[in-house]
C-alpha positions as CSV (number, residue, x, y, z in Angstrom):
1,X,4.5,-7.9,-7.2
2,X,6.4,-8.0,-4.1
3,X,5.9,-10.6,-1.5
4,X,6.5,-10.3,2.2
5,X,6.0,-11.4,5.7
6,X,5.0,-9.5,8.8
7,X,7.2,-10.1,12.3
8,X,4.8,-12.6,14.2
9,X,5.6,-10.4,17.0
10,X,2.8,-11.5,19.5
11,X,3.6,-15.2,19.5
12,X,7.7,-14.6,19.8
13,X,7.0,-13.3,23.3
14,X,10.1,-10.5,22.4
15,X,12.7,-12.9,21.7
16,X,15.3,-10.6,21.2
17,X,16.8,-14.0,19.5
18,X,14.1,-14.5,16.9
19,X,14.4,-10.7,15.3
20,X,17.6,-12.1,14.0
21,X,16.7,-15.8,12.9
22,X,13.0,-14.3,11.6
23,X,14.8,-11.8,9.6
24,X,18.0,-13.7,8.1
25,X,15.3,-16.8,7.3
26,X,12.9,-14.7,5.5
27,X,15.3,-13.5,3.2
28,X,17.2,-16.4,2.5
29,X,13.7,-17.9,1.6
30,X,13.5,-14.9,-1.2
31,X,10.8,-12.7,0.3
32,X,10.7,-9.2,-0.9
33,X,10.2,-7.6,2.7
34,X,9.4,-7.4,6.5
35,X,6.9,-5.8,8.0
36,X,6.3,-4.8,11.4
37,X,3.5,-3.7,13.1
38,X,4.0,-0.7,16.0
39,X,2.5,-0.1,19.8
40,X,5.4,1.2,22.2
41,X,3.0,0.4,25.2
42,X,0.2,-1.6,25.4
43,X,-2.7,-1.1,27.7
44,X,-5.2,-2.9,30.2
45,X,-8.3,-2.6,28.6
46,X,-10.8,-3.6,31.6
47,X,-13.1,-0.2,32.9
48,X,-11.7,1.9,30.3
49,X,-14.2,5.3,29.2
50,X,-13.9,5.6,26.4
51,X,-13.2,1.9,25.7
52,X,-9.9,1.1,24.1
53,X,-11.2,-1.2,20.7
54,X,-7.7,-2.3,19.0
55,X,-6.4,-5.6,19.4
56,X,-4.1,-5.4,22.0
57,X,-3.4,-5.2,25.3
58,X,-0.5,-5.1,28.5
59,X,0.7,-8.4,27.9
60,X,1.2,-8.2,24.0
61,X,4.7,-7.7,22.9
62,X,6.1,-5.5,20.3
63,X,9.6,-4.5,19.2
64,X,9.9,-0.6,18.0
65,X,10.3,-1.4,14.6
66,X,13.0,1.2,13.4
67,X,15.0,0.3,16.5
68,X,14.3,-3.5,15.1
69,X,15.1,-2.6,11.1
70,X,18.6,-0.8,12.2
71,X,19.7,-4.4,14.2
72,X,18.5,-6.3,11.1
73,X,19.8,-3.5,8.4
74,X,23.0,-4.6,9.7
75,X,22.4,-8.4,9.0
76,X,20.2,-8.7,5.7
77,X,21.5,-7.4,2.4
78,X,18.1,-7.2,0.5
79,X,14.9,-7.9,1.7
80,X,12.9,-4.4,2.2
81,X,11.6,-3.0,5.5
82,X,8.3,-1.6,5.9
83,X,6.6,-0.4,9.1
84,X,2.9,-1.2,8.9
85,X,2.1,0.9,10.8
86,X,4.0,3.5,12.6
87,X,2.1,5.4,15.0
88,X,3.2,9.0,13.8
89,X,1.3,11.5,15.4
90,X,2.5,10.0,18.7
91,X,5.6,10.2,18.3
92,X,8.1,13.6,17.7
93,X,8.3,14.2,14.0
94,X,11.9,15.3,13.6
95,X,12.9,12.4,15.7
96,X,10.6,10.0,13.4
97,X,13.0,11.7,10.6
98,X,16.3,11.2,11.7
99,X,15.6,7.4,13.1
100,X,14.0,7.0,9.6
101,X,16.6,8.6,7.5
102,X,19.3,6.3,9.2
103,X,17.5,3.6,9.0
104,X,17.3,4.0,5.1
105,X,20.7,4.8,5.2
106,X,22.4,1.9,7.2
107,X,20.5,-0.4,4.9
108,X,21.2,0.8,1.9
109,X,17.7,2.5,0.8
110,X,15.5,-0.5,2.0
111,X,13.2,1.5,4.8
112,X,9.5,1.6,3.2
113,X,7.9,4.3,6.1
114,X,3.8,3.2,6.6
115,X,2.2,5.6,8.8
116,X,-0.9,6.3,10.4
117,X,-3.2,7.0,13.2
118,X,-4.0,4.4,16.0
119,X,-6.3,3.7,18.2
120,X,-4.8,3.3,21.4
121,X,-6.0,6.8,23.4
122,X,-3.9,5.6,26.8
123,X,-0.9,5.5,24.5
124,X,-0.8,8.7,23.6
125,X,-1.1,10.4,27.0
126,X,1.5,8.4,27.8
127,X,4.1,9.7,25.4
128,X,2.5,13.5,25.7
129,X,0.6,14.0,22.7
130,X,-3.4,14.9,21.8
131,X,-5.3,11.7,20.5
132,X,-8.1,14.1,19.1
133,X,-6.0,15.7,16.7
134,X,-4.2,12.6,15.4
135,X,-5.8,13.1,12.0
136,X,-4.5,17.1,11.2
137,X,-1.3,16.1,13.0
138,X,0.0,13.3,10.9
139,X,-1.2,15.0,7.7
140,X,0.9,18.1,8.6
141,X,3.6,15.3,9.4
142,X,4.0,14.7,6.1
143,X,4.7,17.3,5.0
144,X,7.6,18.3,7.2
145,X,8.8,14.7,7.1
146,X,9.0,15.4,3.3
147,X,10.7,18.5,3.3
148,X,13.2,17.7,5.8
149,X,14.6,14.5,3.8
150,X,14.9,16.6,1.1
151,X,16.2,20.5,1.5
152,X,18.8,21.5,3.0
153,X,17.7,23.9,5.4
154,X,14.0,23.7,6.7
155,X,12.0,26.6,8.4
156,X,8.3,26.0,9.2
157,X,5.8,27.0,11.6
158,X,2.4,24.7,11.7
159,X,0.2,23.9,13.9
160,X,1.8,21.1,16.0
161,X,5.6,21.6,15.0
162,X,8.2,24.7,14.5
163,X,11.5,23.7,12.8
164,X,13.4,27.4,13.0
165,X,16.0,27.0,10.4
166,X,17.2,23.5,10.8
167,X,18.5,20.8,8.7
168,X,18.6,17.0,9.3
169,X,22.1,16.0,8.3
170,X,22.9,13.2,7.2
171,X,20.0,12.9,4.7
172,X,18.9,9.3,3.1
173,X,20.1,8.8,0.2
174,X,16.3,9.6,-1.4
175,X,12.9,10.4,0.1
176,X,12.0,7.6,2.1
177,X,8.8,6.7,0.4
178,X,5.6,7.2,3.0
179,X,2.5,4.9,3.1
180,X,-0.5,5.4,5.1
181,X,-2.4,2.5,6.5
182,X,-6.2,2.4,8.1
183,X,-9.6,2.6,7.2
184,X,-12.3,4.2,5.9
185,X,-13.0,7.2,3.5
186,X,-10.7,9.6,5.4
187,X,-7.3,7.7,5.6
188,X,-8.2,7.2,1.5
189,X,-8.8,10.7,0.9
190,X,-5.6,11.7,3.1
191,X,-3.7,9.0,1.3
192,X,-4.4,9.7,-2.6
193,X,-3.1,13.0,-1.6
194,X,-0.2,12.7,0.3
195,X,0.6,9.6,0.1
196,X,3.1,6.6,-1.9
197,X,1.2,3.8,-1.0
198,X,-1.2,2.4,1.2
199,X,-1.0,-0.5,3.4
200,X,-4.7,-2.4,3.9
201,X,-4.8,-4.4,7.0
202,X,-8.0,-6.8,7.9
203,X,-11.2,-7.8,6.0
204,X,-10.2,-10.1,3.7
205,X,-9.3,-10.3,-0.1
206,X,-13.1,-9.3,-1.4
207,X,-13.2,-6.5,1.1
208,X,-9.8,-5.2,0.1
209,X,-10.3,-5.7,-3.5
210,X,-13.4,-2.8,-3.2
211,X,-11.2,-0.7,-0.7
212,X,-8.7,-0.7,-3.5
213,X,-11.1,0.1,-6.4
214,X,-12.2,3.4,-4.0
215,X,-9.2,4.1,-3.1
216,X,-7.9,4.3,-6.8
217,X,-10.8,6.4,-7.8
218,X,-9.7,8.8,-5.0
219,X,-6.6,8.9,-6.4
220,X,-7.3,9.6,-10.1
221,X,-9.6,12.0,-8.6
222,X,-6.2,14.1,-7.0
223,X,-4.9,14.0,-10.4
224,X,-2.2,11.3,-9.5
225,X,-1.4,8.0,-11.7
226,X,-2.4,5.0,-10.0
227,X,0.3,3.0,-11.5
228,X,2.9,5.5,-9.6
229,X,0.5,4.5,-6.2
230,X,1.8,1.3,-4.1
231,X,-1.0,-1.3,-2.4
232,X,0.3,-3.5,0.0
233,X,-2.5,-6.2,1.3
234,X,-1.4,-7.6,4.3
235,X,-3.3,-11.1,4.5
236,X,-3.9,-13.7,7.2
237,X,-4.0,-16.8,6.6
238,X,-7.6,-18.2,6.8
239,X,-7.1,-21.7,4.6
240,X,-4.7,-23.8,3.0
241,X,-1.6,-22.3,1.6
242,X,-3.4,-22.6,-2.0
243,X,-6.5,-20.6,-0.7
244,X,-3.8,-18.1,0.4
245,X,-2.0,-19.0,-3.1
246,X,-5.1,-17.6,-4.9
247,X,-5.8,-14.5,-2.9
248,X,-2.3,-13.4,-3.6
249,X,-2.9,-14.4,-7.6
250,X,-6.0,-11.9,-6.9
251,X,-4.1,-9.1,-5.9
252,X,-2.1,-9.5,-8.2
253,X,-4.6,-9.7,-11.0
254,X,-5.9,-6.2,-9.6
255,X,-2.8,-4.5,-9.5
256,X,-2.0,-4.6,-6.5
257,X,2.0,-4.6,-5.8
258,X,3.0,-6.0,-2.4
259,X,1.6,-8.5,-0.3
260,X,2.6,-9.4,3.6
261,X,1.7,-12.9,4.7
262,X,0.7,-13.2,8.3
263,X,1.4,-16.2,10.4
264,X,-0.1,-15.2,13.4
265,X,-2.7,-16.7,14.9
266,X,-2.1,-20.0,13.2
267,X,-0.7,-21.5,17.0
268,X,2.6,-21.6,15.8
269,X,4.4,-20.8,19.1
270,X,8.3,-20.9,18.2
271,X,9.9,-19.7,15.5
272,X,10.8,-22.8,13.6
273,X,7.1,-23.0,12.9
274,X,6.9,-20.4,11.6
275,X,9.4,-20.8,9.5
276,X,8.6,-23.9,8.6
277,X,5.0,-22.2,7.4
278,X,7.0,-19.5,5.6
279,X,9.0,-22.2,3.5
280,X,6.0,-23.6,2.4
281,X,4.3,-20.2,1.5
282,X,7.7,-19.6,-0.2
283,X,7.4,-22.8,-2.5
284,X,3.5,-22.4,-3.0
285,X,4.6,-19.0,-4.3
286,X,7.2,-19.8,-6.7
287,X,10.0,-17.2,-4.7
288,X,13.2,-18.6,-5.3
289,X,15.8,-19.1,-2.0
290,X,19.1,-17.3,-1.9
291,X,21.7,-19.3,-0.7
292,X,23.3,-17.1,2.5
């Protein structure tokens, strides 16, 4: 099983500084991956209808994570990169496949894609698209995202995109594997279809451990091996590093195959901190360092 980290993005105020030192650092410690999280505007949530419900809010930072994997694609040699998630239907999909595709490409077929759906209705007026169709519009996403990483000429006509005989050129070197991410019985049954993976995000290990027993079902059901399906629990840190210790031995026992350890929240306000917690997550896990 792969073990990673996700960017502690809101406590690094945007550091431009920290992207580098975060990422160099949490390879050398001999995680598998970085994860980042994705809002390109946050929001003021006061007299709001309908009422925003995510997490965040104006003051909360966030880098735009395939911007952020290119820098560090150029100064890691190994560790993967995962966005968890990106926003897709918000955002253009032939744009989403050429930053993606050379993003894989500059470092060297490391770009894991996690996609879904959001929450954040203000975000999407402000970059032009229809929040009440984000479901239909990322599933049909896919599928283009699919085909143009793949054949050499695409021509399609959907609902929300035309591509009239086009090709995305360079490609990456293979079909960036897609995950989806979210909640609930519709991002499973969208996901054991169309999906690589899925990335679960909040609740806790018991929680997880039934989403992931569902989920499975759902994907047995679509006439897909499980063992070909990816499960990436990201997990906050609620304990001591051996509570966390056992929740990843868990996962693991239930076949799970990543895990991202977040230190946010833990008031660890610089990034020596969290470093400093990463190293000892590191050793508690038995990852070996990598001298630089």
């Amino acid at each position: 099983m792969q073990i990673g980290v996700v960017y502690p993005q809101i406590e690094l105020r945007g550091d431009p500084t920290a992207v580098g030192r975060i990422g160099r650092a949490v390879e050398e410690l001999g995680f598998d991956h970085l994860l980042a999280y994705d809002h390109v505007v946050g929001a003021v949530h006061a007299g709001r209808t309908p009422r925003l419900t995510g997490p965040y809010a104006e003051d909360d930072p966030f880098h735009d994570p395939l911007v952020m994997f290119a820098y560090l694609a150029g100064i890691t040699e190994r560790i993967g990169l995962a966005t968890g998630i990106l926003i897709l239907p918000q955002r253009q999909t032939v744009l989403v496949a050429r930053q993606a595709a050379d993003v894989d490409l500059l470092s060297g077929g490391r770009l894991r894609l996690g996609v879904g759906v959001g929450w954040n209705h203000v975000e999407y007026e402000a970059l032009g698209q229809d929040f009440h169709t984000r479901g239909a519009r990322q599933e049909e996403q896919i599928g283009l995202l699919r085909r143009l990483f793949t054949e050499p000429v695409v021509d399609f006509s959907g609902h929300f995109d035309r591509v009239d005989r086009a090709a995305l050129v360079p490609k990456p070197s293979r079909p960036v594997p897609i995950w989806l991410g979210g909640s609930g019985e519709a991002a499973f049954e969208r996901a054991a279809r169309l999906a690589d993976g899925f990335i679960f995000v909040g609740g806790g290990i018991d929680h997880t451990l039934h989403a992931w027993d569902r989920l499975r079902e759902r994907v047995r059901g679509s006439g897909r091996r499980v063992e070909d399906f990816g499960a990436d629990y990201v997990v906050r840190v609620d304990g001591s590093v051996s509570d966390l210790a056992a929740e990843i031995d868990a996962w693991r026992d239930a076949g799970g195959t990543h895990v991202s350890v977040v230190t946010m929240g833990l008031g660890l306000g610089s990034v020596e901190g969290h470093l400093d917690f990463l190293a000892s997550v590191a050793d508690s896990a038995g990852l070996h360092p990598v001298t630089p």
